[in-house]
ZAZA-789609 format. One record per residue (C-alpha): residue in three letters; x, z, y. Coordinates in steps of 0.05 Angstrom, whole numbers, padded with zeros to 5 digits, always signed. Each point is the difference from the previous one (the first is absolute). Layout:
BEGIN
AlaXZY/...
// end
This chain:
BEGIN
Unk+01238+01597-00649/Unk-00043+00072+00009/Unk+00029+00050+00044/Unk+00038+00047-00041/Unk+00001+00049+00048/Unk-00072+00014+00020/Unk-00013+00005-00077/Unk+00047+00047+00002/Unk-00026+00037+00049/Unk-00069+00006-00029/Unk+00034+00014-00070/Unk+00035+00065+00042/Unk-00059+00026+00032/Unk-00035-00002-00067/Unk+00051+00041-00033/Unk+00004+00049+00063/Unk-00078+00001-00004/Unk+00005+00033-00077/Unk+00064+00031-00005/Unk-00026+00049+00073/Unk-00065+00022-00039/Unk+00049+00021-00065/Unk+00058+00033+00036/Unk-00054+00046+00041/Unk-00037+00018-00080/Unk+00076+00017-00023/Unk+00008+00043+00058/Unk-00061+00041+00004/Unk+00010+00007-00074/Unk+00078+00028+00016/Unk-00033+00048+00056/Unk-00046+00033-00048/Unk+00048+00007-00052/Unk+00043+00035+00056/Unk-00052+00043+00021/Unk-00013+00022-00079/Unk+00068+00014+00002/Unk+00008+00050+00052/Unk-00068+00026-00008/Unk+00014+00080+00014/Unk+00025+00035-00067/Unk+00020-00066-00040/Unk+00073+00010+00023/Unk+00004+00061-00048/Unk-00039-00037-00055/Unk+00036-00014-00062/Unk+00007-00074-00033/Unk-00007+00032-00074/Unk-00064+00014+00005/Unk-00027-00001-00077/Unk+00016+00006-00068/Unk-00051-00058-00024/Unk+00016+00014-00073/Unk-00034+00079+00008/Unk-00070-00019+00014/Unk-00014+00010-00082/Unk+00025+00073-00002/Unk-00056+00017+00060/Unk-00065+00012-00048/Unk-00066+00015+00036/Unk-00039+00057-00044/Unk-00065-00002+00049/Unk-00021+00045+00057/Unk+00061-00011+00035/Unk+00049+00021-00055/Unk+00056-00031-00015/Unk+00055+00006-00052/Unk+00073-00028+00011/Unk+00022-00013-00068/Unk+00074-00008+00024/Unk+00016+00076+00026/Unk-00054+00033-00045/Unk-00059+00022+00053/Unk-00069-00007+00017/Unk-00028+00015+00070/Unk-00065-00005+00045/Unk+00002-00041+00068/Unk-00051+00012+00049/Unk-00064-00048+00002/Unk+00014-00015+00061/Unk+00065-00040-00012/Unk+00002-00058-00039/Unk+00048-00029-00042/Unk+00051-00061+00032/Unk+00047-00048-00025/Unk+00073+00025-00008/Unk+00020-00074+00046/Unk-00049+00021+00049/Unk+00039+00054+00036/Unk+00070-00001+00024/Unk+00035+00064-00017/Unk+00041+00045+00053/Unk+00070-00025-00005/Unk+00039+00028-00054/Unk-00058+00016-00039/Unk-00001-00048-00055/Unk-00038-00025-00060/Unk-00072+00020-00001/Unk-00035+00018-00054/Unk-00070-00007+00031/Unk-00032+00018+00066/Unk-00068+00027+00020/Unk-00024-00015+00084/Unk-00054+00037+00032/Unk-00046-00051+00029/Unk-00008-00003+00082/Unk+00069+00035+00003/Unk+00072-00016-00003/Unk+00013+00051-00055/Unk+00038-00022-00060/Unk+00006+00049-00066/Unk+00052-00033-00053/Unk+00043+00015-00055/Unk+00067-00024-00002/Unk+00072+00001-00034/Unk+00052+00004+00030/Unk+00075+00037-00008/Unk+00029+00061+00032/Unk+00036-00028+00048/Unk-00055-00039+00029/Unk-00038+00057+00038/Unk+00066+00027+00026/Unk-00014-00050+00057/Unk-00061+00045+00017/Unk+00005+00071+00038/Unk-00041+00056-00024/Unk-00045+00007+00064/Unk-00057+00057-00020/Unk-00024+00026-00073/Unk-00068-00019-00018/Unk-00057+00032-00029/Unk+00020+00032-00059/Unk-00035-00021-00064/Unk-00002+00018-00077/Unk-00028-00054-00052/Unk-00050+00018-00055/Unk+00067+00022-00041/Unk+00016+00051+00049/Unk+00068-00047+00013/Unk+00016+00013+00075/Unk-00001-00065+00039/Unk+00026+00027+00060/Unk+00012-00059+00054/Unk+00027-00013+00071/Unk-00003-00052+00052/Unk+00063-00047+00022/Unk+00025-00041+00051/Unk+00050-00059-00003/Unk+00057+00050+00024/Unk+00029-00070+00051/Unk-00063+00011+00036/Unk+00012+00066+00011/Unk+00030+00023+00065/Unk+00061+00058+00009/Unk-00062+00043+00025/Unk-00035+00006-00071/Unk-00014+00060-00034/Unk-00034+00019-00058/Unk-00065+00031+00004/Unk-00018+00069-00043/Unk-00061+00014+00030/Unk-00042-00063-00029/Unk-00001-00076+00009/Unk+00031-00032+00051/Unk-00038-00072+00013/Unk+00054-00052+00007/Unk+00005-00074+00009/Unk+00024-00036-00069/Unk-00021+00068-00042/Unk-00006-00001-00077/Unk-00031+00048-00041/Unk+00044+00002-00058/Unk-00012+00039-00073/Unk+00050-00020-00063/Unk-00047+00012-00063/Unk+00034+00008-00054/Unk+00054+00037+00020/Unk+00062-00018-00026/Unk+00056+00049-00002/Unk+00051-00044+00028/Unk+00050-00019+00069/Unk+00022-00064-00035/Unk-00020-00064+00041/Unk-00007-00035-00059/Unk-00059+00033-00028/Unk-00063-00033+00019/Unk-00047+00048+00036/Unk-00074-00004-00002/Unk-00046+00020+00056/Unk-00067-00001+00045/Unk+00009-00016+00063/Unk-00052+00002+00068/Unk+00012-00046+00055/Unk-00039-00042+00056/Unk+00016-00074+00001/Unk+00013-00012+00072/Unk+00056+00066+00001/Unk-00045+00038+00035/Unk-00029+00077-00008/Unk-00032+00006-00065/Unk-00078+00044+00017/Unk-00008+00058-00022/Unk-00054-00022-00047/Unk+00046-00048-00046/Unk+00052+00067+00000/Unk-00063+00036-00028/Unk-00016-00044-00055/Unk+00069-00011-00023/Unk+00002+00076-00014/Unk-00054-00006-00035/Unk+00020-00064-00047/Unk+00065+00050-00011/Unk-00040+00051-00026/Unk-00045-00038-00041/Unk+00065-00025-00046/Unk+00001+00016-00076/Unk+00058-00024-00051/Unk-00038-00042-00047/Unk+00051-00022-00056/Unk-00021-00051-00055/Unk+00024+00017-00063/Unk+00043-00044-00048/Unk+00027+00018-00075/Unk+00085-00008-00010/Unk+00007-00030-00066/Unk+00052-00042-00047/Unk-00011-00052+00045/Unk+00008+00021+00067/Unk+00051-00018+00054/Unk+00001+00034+00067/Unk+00011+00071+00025/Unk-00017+00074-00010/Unk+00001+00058+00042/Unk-00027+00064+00008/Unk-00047+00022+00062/Unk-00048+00058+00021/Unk-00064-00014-00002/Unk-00006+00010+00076/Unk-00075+00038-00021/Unk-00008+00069+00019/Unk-00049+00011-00056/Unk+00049-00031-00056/Unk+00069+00036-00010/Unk+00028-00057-00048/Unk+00041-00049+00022/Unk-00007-00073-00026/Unk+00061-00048-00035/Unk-00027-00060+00046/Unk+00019-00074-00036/Unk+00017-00060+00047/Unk+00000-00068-00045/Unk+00055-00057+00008/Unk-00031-00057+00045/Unk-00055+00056+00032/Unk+00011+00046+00066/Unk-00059+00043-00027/Unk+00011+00070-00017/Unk-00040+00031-00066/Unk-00003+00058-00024/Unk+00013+00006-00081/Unk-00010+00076-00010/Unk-00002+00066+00035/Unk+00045+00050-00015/Unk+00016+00080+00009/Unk+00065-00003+00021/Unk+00040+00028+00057/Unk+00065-00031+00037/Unk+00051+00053-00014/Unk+00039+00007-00034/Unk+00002-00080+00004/Unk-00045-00033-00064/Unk+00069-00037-00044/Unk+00002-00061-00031/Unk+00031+00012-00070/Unk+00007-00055-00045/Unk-00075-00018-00007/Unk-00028+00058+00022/Unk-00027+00022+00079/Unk+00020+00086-00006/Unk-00045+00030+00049/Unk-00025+00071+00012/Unk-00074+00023+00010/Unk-00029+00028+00045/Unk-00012+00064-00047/Unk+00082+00002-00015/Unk+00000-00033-00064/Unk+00056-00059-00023/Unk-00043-00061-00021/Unk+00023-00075-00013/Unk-00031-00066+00020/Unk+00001-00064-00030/Unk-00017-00049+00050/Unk+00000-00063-00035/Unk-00057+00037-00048/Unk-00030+00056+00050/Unk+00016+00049-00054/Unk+00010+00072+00027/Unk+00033+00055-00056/Unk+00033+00062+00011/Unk+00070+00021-00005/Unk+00012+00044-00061/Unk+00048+00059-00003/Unk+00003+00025+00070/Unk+00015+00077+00009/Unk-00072+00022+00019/Unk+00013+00066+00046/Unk-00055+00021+00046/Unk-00002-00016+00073/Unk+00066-00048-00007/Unk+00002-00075+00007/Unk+00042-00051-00004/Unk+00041-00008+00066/Unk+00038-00061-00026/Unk+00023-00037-00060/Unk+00049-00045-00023/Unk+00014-00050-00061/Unk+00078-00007-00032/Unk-00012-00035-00063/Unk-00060+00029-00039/Unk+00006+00057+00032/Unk-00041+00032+00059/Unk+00028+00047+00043/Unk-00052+00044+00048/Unk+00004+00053+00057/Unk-00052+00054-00029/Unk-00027+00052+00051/Unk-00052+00016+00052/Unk-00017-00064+00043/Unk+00066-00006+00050/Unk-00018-00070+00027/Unk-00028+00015+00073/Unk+00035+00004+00052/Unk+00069+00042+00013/Unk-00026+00037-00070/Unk+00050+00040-00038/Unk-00003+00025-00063/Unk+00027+00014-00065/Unk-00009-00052-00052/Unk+00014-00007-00080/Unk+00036-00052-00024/Unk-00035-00029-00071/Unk+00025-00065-00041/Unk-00052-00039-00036/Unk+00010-00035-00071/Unk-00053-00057+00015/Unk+00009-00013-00078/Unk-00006+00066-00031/Unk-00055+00028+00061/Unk+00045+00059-00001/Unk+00034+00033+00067/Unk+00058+00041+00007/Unk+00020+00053+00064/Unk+00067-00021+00027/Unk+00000+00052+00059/Unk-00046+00047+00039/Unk-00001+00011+00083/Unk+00024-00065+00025/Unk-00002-00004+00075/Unk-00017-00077-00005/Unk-00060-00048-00002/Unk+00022-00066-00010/Unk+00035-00033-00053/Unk+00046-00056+00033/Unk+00028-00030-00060/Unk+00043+00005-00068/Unk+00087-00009+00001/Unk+00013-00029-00074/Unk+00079+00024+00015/Unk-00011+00073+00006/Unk-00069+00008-00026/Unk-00039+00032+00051/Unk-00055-00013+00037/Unk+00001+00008+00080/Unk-00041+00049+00030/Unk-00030-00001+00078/Unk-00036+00040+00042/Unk-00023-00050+00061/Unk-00043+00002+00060/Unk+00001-00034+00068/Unk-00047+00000+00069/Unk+00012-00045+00059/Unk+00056-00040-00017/Unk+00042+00053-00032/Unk+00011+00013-00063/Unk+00034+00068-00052/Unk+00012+00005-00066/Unk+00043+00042-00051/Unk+00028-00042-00061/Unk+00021+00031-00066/Unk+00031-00026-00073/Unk-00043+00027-00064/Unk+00049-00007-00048/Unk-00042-00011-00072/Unk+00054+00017-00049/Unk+00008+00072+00019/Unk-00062+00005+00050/Unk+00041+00015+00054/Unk-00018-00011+00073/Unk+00057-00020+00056/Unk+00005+00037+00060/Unk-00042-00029+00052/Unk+00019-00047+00055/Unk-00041+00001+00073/Unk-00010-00074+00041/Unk-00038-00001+00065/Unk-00006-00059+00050/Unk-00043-00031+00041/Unk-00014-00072+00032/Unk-00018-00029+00069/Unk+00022+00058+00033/Unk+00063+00032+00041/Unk+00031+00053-00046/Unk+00055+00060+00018/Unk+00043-00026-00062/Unk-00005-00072+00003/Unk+00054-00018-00057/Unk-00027+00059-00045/Unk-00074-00023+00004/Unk+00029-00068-00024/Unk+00045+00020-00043/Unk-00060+00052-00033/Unk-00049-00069-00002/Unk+00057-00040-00033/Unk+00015+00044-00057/Unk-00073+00017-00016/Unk-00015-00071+00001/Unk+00059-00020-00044/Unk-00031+00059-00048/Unk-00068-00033-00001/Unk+00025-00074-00016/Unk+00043+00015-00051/Unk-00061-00004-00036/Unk-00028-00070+00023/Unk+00020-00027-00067/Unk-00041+00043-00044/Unk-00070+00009+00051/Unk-00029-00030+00053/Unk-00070+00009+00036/Unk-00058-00052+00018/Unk-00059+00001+00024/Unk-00035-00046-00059/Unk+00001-00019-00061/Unk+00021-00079-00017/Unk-00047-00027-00057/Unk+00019-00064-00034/Unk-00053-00024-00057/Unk-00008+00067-00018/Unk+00070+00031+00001/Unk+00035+00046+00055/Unk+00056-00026+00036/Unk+00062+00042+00028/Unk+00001-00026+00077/Unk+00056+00014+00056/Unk-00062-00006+00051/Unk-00029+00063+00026/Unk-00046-00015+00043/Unk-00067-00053-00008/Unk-00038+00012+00056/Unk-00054+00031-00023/Unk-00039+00057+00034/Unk+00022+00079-00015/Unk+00036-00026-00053/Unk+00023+00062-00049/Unk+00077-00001-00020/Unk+00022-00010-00072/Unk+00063+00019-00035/Unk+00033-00050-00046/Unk+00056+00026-00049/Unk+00026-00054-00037/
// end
């Protein structure tokens, strides 16, 4: 019989003799993933580093221009920095979804572009403003440096004077700007960083100044027709040397923004949606329509022509147009007195209902009493005054005037009249919910306009539209 044992033995220290060399492999292998890990700087990295699905939108024009389809821009990087995959640089925590990423070889510097939503940076403290910058456009692109505010201590101020070289410091620049608080809008911009957490140089500060300034909108241009599906809005051009604004075109299934047509147009009073027809005023004061499915631009016939007056305001009941006729009252805290005219869209023919109104906006029509309801309305940090009247349009007769004031986020002397003066203007202004409403865009489904409850797309300096159903 063999001796179990001793084979047993042998069979042991065999095992021990490969299993020692493996176990020593898995832990050197666990040590330098450890020392990866806490490699100065990568506790503040992010785990979403990249948006892998962008890399298309990044087009490279030659001599170190590039063009990002996706926000509408072209810029110039320095030759000295070289262009790195988006998975081949962890982001600063909370920083999120890159859109592509430039490194400066032999340093730590990393230049990138990514989106992200408003309540992301609110984790960063404003530390120092930048150097200031203008694009090609003559957009400001003003930008400042930040700090993870939890690795800031009670001591920390804010420094006026000029930078202030931190640990953990991010350069940070939203482009576009978009006019909005709301966390849920997604917010585009560069960013300047060094990959360890450490100081960024001076030089890398230097040249993302200069990639700031070297940034031009560059939008492709598209056609609406019978067929399309997606969304319209109007813009400025964001070009000091063109004064029209564009209606920009974003097609169903695409993220890119095109522009269709340029337009002379200005924002107030607010261009209307009527039936099928965008009512807009020029620049020059005159009442035009647009036609947006078509691109078709034709005046409105039958205005009261008077020289030096414009339109302040207009309004549709039916197939009629009413309009505030005067000198130009819409800046701010103007007063002045304004003629009130009724347009039969049919017959191109106006008629004067009443001269000398002390109001500028048009809120809305009241089918029960036939009148339209006039406001005067201004507001400047957080507070807000108006006066509110009744036209009435069977005997052109004006209602004595009523006066609201009120402000928010604030202590007030009158605490239950500032309320009680928000309430009742409020209650004034969505009594007419029902018969307008205001977006931001235009909702385009194979080639018709749809009515939408949603205000707001997302889009950069959107311009508002009035619907009147």
């Amino acid at each position: 019989m063999k001796d179990e044992s001793q084979n047993t033995e042998r069979a042991s220290g065999m095992t021990h003799s490969k299993i020692l060399p493996s176990l020593i492999v898995i832990l050197l292998v666990l040590i330098g993933a450890l020392i990866l890990w806490y490699t100065p700087g990568n506790s503040q990295q992010s785990e979403l580093n990249n948006n892998s699905d962008v890399g298309s939108y990044l087009v490279d024009e030659g001599n170190n221009r590039f063009t990002f389809r996706r926000q509408s821009f072209s810029f110039t990087i320095p030759s000295t920095w070289q262009q790195i995959e988006a998975d081949s640089a962890s982001l600063p925590l909370h920083l999120e979804r890159m859109q592509f990423a430039f490194s400066k070889p032999n340093t730590l510097c990393v230049l990138a572009y990514v989106e992200t939503f408003g309540h992301a940076t609110k984790s960063y403290k404003q530390t120092s403003f930048a150097e200031k910058a203008s694009t090609n456009d003559g957009d400001q692109v003003w930008s400042s440096w930040h700090v993870l505010e939890d690795n800031l201590t009670d001591t920390f101020a804010f420094d006026w004077k000029g930078r202030q070289p931190m640990e953990g410091e991010v350069r940070i620049r939203t482009f576009p700007h978009i006019f909005t608080t709301s966390g849920e809008i997604p917010l585009y911009s560069f960013i300047l960083y060094s990959r360890d957490g450490g100081l960024v140089p001076n030089d890398c500060d230097s040249d993302f100044s200069n990639v700031l300034r070297s940034i031009n909108r560059k939008f492709e241009t598209t056609a609406i027709t019978s067929d399309s599906s997606g969304i319209a809005y109007i813009t400025a051009s964001h070009l000091r040397s063109n004064p029209l604004s564009y209606l920009m075109f974003v097609e169903e299934g695409n993220d890119v923004k095109k522009k269709a047509m340029e337009i002379d147009i200005q924002h107030n009073p607010t261009p209307t949606m009527y039936r099928d027809d965008l009512y807009f005023m020029t620049k020059g004061g005159s009442l035009r329509t647009l036609d947006p499915i078509s691109g078709n631009i034709a005046d409105v016939i039958g205005i009261k022509q008077v020289s030096g007056s414009v339109i302040n305001d207009f309004y549709f009941v039916g197939d009629t147009m009413y309009y505030l006729l005067g000198i130009n009252c819409n800046y701010y805290l103007a007063k002045c007195g304004l003629d009130l005219y009724s347009l039969d869209v049919s017959a191109q023919r106006s008629t004067l209902h009443i001269r000398n109104l002390p109001f500028r906006r048009i809120e809305g029509y009241k089918v029960n009493t036939n009148s339209l309801v006039l406001s005067w309305r201004d507001g400047d940090g957080g507070c807000v005054w108006a006066n509110v009247a009744e036209m009435f349009l069977d005997d052109n007769v004006i209602s004595e005037a009523n006066s609201y004031s009120h402000c928010s986020g604030m202590d007030h002397k009158d605490t239950e009249e500032n309320d009680k003066n928000r309430d009742e203007l409020n209650a004034i202004m969505g009594q007419f919910a029902k018969q307008k409403f205001t977006s931001d865009y235009l909702l385009i489904r194979d080639g018709e306009i749809v009515l939408t409850e949603d205000d707001f797309a997302g889009e950069d300096s959107m311009w508002s539209i009035r619907f009147i159903r």
